[in-house]
C-alpha positions as CSV (number, residue, x, y, z in Angstrom):
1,X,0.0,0.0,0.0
2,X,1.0,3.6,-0.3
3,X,0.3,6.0,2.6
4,X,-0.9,9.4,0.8
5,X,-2.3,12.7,2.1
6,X,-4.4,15.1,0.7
7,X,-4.0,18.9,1.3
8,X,-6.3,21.3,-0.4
9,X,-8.3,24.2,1.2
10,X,-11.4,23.2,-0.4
11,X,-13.5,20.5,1.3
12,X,-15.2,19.4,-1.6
13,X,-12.1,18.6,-3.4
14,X,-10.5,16.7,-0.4
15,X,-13.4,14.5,-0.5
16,X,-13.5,14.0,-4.3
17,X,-10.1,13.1,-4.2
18,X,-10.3,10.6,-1.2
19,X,-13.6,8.9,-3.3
20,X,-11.8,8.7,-6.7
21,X,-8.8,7.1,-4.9
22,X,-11.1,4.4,-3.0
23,X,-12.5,3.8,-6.0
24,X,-10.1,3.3,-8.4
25,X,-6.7,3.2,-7.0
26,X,-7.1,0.3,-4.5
27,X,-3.5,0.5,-3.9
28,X,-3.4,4.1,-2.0
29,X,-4.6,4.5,1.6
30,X,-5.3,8.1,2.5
31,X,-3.5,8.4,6.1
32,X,-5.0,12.2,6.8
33,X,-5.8,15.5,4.9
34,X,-5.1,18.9,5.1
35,X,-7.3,22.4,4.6
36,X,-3.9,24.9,4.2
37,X,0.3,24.7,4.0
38,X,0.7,25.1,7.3
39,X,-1.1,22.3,8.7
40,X,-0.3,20.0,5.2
41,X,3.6,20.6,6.1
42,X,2.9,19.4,9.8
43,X,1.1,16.5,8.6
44,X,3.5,15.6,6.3
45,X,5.8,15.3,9.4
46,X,4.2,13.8,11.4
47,X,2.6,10.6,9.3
48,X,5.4,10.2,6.6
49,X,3.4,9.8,3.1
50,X,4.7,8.3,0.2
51,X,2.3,10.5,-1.7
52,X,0.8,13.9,-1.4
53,X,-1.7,14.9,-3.2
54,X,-0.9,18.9,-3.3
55,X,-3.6,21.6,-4.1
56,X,-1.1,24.3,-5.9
57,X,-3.3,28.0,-4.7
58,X,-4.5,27.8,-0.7
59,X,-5.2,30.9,1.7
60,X,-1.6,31.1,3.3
61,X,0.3,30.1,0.4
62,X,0.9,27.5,-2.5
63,X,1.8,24.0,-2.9
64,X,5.3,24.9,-3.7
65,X,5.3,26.3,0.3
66,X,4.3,23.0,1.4
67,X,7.5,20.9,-0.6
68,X,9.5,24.0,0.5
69,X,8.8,23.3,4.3
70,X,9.9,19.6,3.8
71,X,13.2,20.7,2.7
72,X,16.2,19.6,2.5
73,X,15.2,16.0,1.9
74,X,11.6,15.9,0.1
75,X,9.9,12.3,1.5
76,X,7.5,11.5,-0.8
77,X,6.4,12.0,-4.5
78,X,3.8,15.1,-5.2
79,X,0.8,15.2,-7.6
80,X,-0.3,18.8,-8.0
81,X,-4.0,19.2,-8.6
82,X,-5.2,22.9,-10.0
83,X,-8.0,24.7,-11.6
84,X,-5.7,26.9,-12.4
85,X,-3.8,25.7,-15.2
86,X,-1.9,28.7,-16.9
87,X,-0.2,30.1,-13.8
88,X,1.9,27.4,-13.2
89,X,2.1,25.1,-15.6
90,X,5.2,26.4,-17.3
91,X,7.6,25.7,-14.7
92,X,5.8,22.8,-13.0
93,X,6.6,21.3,-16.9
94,X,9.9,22.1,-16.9
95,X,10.7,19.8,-13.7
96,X,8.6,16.8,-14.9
97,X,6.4,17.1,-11.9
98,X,3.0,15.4,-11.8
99,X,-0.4,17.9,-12.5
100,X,-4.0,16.9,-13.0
101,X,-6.4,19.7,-13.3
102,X,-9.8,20.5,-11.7
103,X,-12.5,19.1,-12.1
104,X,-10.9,15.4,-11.8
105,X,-11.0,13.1,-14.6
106,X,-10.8,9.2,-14.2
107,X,-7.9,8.7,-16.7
108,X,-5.7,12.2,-15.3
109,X,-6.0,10.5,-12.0
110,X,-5.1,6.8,-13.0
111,X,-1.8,8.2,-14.9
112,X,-0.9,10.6,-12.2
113,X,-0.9,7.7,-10.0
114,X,0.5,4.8,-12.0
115,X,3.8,7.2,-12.4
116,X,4.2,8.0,-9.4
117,X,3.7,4.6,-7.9
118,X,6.3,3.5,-10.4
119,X,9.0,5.9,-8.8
120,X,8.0,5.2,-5.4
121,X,8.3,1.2,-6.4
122,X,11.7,2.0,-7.9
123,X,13.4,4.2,-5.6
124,X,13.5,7.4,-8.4
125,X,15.0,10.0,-7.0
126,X,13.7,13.4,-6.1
127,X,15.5,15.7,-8.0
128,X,12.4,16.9,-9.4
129,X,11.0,18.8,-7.2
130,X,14.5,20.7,-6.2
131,X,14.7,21.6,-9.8
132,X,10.9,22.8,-9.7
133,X,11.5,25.1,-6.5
134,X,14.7,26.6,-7.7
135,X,12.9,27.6,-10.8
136,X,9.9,28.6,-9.4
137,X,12.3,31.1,-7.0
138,X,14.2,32.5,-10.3
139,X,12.6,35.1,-12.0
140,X,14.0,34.6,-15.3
141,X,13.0,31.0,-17.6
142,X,16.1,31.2,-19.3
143,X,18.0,30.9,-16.8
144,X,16.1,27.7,-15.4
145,X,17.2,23.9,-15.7
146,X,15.5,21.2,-17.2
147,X,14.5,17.7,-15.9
148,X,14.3,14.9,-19.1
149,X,13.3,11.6,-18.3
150,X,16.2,10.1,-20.9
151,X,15.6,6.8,-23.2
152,X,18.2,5.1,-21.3
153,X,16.6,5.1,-18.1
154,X,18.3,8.2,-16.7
155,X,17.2,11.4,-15.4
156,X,18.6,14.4,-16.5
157,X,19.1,17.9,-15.3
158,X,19.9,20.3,-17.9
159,X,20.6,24.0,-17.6
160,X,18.6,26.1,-20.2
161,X,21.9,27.7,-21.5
162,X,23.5,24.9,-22.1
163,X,21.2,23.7,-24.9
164,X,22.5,24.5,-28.7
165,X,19.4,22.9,-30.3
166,X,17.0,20.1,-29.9
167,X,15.6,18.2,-32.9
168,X,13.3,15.1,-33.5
169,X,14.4,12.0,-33.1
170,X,12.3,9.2,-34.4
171,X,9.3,9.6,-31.3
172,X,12.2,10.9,-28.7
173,X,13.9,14.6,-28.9
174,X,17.9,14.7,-28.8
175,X,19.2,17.8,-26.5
176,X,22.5,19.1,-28.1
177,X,24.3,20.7,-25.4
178,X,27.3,23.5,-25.4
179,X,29.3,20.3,-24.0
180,X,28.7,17.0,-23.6
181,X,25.6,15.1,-25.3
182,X,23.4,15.1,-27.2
183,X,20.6,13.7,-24.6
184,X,18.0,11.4,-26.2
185,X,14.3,12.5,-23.7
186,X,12.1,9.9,-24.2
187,X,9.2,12.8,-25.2
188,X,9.0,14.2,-28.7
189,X,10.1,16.8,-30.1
190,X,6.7,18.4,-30.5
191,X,6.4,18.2,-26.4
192,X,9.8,20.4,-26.3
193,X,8.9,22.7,-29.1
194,X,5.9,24.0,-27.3
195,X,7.8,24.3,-23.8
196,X,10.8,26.8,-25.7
197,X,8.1,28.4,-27.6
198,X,8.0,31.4,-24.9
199,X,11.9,31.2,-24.5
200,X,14.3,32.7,-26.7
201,X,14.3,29.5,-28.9
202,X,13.5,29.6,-32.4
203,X,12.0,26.4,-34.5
204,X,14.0,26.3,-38.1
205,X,12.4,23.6,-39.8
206,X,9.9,21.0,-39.0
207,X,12.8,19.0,-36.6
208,X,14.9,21.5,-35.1
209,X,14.8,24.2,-32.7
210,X,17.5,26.9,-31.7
211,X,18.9,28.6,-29.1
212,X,18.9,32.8,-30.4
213,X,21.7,33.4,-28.0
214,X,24.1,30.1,-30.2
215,X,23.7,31.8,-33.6
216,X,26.9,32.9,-35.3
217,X,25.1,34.0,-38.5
218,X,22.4,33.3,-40.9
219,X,23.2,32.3,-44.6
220,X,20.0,33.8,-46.4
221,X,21.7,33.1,-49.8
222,X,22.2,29.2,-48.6
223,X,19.0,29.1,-46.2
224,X,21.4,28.0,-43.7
225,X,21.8,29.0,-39.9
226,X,25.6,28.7,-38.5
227,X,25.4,28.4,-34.7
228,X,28.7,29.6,-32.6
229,X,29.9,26.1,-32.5
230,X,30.3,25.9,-36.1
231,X,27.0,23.5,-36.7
232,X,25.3,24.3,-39.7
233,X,21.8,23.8,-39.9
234,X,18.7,23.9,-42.4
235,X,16.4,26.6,-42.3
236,X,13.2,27.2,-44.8
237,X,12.6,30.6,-46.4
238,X,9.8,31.6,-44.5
239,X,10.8,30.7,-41.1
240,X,13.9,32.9,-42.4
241,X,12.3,35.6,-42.7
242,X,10.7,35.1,-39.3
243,X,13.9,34.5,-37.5
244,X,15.0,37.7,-39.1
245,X,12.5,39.6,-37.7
246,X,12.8,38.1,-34.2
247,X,16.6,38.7,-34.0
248,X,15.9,42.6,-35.1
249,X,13.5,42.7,-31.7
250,X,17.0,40.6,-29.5
């Protein structure tokens, strides 16, 4: 069994939660709940949980107070659980951290919960949700790191600046960093595209996306884009034009 708790400041959604769980995931036990961070952090401490099912917005603060107050050593894996998607979904994507969205689905909850059972079964480390704080304390994205579950079984944390380009891979992305790699994620490309799509990152063709800050120069005649390590790379005419454009407003 795995001991979980539930903290959310809405009773409603405790219970829901505590139902859904009973119902279909057999394999949790709910060992107490919570109505705010303050009392979900004492909890925490006092019963242990494996699991925490975390509400992300409560009265005296937000779900990234609660895994702050376990610090240094985090105990247990998290699933976030928001109505709010938008406000922090960005950076809760960048650490690979678990989110289901209100009102709760059958199939959100079922995946939520067969991942995480899978890395309390083997032991994964938390590194996660470190990564997930430190970027949810700095201000700027592109300065944040990166967690990539890798295709050989490894986790990965990457600093933002470190990454040349990323392009498709078959159904995984490869990570081509300013040293060392590339890193083969076991996501797709398209997953990675959309997460840089607010960054300073720059899609070239249908399989590759830059870094702005690694280009040397653009070849218009040639349609080619020369990063600062000397790769050369493809890029269509109208996405040339585009890049143009964007590096005028750098």
């Amino acid at each position: 069994m795995i001991k979980a708790i539930i903290i959310d400041d809405e009773r409603n959604s405790r219970d829901i939660i505590a139902l859904m769980l009973e119902k279909y995931c057999p394999e949790i036990t709910i060992a107490d709940t919570a109505s705010d961070c303050r009392d979900g952090v004492e909890k925490i401490k006092k019963h242990r949980p494996e699991l925490v099912f975390l509400d992300l917005e409560m009265p005296d603060g937000t779900g990234f107070d609660v895994l702050a107050g376990t610090m240094p050593d985090i105990p247990f894996e998290a699933v976030f659980v928001t109505a709010f998607e938008k406000k922090f979904l960005h950076v809760i994507r960048f650490s690979d951290v678990e989110l289901i969205l209100k009102p709760i689905d059958k199939e959100s909850l079922l995946q939520a919960v067969t991942l995480v059972a899978e890395r309390i079964s083997t032991g994964t480390n938390k590194d996660r949700y470190h990564v997930l704080l430190e970027n949810f304390n700095h201000s700027k994205p592109s300065s944040w790191k990166l967690l990539i579950q890798a295709t050989n079984g490894e986790a990965y944390t990457i600093n933002i600046p470190a990454i040349e380009y990323l392009e498709a891979s078959s159904d995984n992305c490869l990570f081509h960093l300013s040293s060392g790699g590339p890193v083969a994620a076991l996501l797709p490309f398209r997953y990675y595209a959309d997460l840089f799509g607010s960054l300073r990152f720059y899609q070239i063709n249908n399989s590759q996306m830059i870094q702005l800050s690694n280009i040397a120069h653009l070849d218009s005649a040639a349609g080619k884009v020369v990063l600062k390590s000397g790769v050369v790379l493809d890029i269509t005419e109208r996405r040339q034009r585009d890049l143009v454009a964007k590096m005028a407003r750098k």
